[in-house]
C-alpha positions as CSV (number, residue, x, y, z in Angstrom):
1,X,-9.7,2.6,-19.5
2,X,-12.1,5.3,-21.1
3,X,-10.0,8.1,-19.9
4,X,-13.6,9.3,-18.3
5,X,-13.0,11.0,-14.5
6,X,-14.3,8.4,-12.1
7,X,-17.6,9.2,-10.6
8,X,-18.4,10.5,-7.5
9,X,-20.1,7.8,-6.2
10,X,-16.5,4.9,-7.2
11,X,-14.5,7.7,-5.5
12,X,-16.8,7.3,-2.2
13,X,-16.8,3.7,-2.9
14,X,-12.8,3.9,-3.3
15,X,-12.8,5.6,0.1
16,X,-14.9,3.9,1.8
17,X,-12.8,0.3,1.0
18,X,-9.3,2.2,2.0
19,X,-10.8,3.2,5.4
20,X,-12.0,-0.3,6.3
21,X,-8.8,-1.3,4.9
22,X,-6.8,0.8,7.6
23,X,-9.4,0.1,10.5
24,X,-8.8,-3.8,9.7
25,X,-4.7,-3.2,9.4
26,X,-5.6,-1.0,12.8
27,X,-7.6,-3.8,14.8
28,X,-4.8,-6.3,14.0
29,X,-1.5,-3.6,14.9
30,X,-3.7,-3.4,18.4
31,X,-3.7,-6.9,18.5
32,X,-0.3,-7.2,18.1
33,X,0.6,-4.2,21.2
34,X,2.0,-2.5,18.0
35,X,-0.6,0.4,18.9
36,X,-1.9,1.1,21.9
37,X,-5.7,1.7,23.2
38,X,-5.9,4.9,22.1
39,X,-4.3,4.0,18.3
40,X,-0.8,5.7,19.0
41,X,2.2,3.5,18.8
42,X,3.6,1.6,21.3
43,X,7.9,0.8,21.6
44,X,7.6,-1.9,19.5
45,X,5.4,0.1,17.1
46,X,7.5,2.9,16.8
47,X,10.6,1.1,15.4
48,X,8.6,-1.8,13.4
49,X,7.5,1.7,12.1
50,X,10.8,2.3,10.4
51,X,10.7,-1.0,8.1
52,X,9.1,0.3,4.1
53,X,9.5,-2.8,3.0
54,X,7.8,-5.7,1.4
55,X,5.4,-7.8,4.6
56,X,7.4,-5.4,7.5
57,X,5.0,-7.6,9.8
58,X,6.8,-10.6,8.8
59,X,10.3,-8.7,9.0
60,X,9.4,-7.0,12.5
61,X,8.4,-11.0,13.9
62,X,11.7,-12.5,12.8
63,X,13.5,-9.3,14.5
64,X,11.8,-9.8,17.3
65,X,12.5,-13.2,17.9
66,X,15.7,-13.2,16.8
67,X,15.7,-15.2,14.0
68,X,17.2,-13.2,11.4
69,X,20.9,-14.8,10.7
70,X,23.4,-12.9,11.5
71,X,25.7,-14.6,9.3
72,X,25.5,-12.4,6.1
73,X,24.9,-14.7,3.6
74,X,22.4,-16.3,5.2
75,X,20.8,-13.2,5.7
76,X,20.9,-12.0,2.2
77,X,19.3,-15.0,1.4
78,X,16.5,-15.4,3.9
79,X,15.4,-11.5,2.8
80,X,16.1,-12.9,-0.7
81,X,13.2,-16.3,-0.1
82,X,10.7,-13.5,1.3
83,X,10.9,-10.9,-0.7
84,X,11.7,-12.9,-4.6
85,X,8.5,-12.1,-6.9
86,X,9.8,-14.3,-9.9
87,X,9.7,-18.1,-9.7
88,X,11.3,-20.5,-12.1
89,X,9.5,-23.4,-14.0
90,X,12.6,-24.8,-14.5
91,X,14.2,-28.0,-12.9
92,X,16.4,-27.5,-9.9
93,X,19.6,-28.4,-9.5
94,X,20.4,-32.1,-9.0
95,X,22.8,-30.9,-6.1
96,X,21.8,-30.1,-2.7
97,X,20.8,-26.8,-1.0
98,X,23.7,-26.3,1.7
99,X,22.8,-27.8,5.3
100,X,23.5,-23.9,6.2
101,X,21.1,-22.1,4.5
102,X,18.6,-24.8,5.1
103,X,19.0,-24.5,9.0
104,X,18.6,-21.1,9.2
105,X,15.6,-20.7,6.6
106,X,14.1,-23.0,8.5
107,X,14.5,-21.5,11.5
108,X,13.0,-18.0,10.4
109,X,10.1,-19.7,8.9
110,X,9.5,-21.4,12.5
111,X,9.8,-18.1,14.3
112,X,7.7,-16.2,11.7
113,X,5.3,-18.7,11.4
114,X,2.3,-17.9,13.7
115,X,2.8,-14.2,12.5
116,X,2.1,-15.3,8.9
117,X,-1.1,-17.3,10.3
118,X,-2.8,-14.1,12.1
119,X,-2.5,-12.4,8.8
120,X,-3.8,-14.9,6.8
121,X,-6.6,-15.1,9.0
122,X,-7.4,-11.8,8.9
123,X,-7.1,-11.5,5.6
124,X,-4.0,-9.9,4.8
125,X,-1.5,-11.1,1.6
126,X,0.5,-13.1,3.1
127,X,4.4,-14.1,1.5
128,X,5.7,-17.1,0.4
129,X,9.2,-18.4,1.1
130,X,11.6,-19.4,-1.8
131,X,14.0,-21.9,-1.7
132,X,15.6,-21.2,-5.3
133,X,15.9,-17.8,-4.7
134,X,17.7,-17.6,-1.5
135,X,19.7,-20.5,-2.6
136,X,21.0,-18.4,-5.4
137,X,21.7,-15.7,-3.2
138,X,23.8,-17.6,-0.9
139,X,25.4,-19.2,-3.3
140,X,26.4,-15.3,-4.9
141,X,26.8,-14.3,-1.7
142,X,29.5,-16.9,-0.7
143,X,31.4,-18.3,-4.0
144,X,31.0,-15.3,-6.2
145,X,30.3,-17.1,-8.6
146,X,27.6,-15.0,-10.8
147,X,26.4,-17.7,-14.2
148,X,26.2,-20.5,-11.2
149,X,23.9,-18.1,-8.6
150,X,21.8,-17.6,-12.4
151,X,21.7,-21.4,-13.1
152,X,20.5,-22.1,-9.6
153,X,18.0,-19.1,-9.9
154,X,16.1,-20.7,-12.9
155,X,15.5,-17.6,-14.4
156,X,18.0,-15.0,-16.7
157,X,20.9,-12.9,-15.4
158,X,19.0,-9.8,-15.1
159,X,16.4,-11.5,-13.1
160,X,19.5,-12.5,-10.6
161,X,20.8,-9.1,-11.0
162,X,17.6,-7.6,-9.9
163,X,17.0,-9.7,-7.2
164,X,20.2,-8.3,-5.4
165,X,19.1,-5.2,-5.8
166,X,15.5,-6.0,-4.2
167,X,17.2,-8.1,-1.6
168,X,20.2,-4.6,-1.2
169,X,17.2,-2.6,-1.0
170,X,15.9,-4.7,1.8
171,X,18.7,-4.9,4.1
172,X,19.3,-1.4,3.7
173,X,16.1,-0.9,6.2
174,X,17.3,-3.8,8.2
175,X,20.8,-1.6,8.7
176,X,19.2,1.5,9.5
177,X,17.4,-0.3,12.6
178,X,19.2,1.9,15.5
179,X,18.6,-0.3,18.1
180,X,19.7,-3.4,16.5
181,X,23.1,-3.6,16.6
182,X,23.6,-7.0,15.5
183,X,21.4,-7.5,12.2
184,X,22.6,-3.9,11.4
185,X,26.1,-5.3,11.3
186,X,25.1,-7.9,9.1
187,X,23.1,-6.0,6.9
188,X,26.0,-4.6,5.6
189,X,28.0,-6.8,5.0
190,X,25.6,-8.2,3.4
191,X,24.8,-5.6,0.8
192,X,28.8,-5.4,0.4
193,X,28.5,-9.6,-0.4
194,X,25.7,-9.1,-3.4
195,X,26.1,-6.0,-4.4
196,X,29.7,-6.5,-6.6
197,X,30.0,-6.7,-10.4
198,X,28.3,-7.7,-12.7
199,X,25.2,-6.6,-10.3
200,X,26.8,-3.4,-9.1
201,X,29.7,-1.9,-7.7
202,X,29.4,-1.1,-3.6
203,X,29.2,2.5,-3.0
């Protein structure tokens, strides 16, 4: 940039854009009986509050129709297909994606589908899901086995490291849920699955 202080008219402009962004987000939250009439949060609101993470829209759908796996590695790697910003333009591998992970990706995708349309059509980003990604993951997740999770990634071995992180990051919101029991549990154990050398040693 020119290092010049905006203007006073981009600021209003600026402003003016980030209130209709938060009336839009508002309109749709009320459409969802996230908020209530008079814009304060409703139960569901309140905890679908506590997700700051990528989408929480998309997270808070799956939750609430139970379609998150429980089974951890399956969970790290459905977080891992939503929330994966890098995607490889190299060939897959000739092997198949387990019958396992397809099942229940394909089953979150089901449950979170419709949630993804509403935002689409009113405008909002919407995510993606990746298969390589939460392949990888499953596959790190389940054999240990850190070059093959990289060779099934596509991309380079900090790009697989960093991933895990994202996707510990993630589940880390998913386990502080306090009235979710179950996906807590497996949030876990979960991070304790991808988060091991060469990524990082569990704390």
């Amino acid at each position: 940039g020119s290092g010049r202080p905006p203007t006073a008219a981009a600021l209003a402009k600026a402003a003016g854009e980030l209130y209709g962004s938060f009336i839009d987000h508002l309109d749709f939250l009320r459409q969802e009986d996230l908020v209530d009439g008079e814009n304060r949060l409703t139960a569901d609101g309140q905890w679908a509050t506590e997700l700051r993470l990528d989408h929480p829209l998309v997270f808070y759908a799956g939750i609430r129709a139970e379609a998150w796996p429980l089974a951890a590695a399956s969970l790290a790697a459905c977080v891992g297909a939503l929330v994966a910003d890098k995607e490889s333009n190299q060939p897959p591998p000739r092997r198949k994606p387990p019958r396992t992970l397809i099942d229940a990706l394909t089953r979150l995708v089901l449950a979170v589908g419709p949630m993804i349309s509403r935002l689409e059509e009113a405008g909002f980003a919407v995510p993606d899901f990746n298969l390589r990604p939460a392949w990888a993951l499953w596959s790190w997740a389940t054999k240990g086995d850190f070059e093959e999770a990289v060779e099934i990634l596509g991309l380079g071995a900090g790009d697989m490291a960093m991933l895990s992180l994202r996707v510990a990051d993630h589940l880390r919101q998913l386990a502080g849920l306090k009235n979710h029991q179950k996906i807590r549990s497996a949030s876990y154990e979960a991070i304790s699955l991808i988060l091991k050398e060469p990524v990082s040693s569990p704390l």
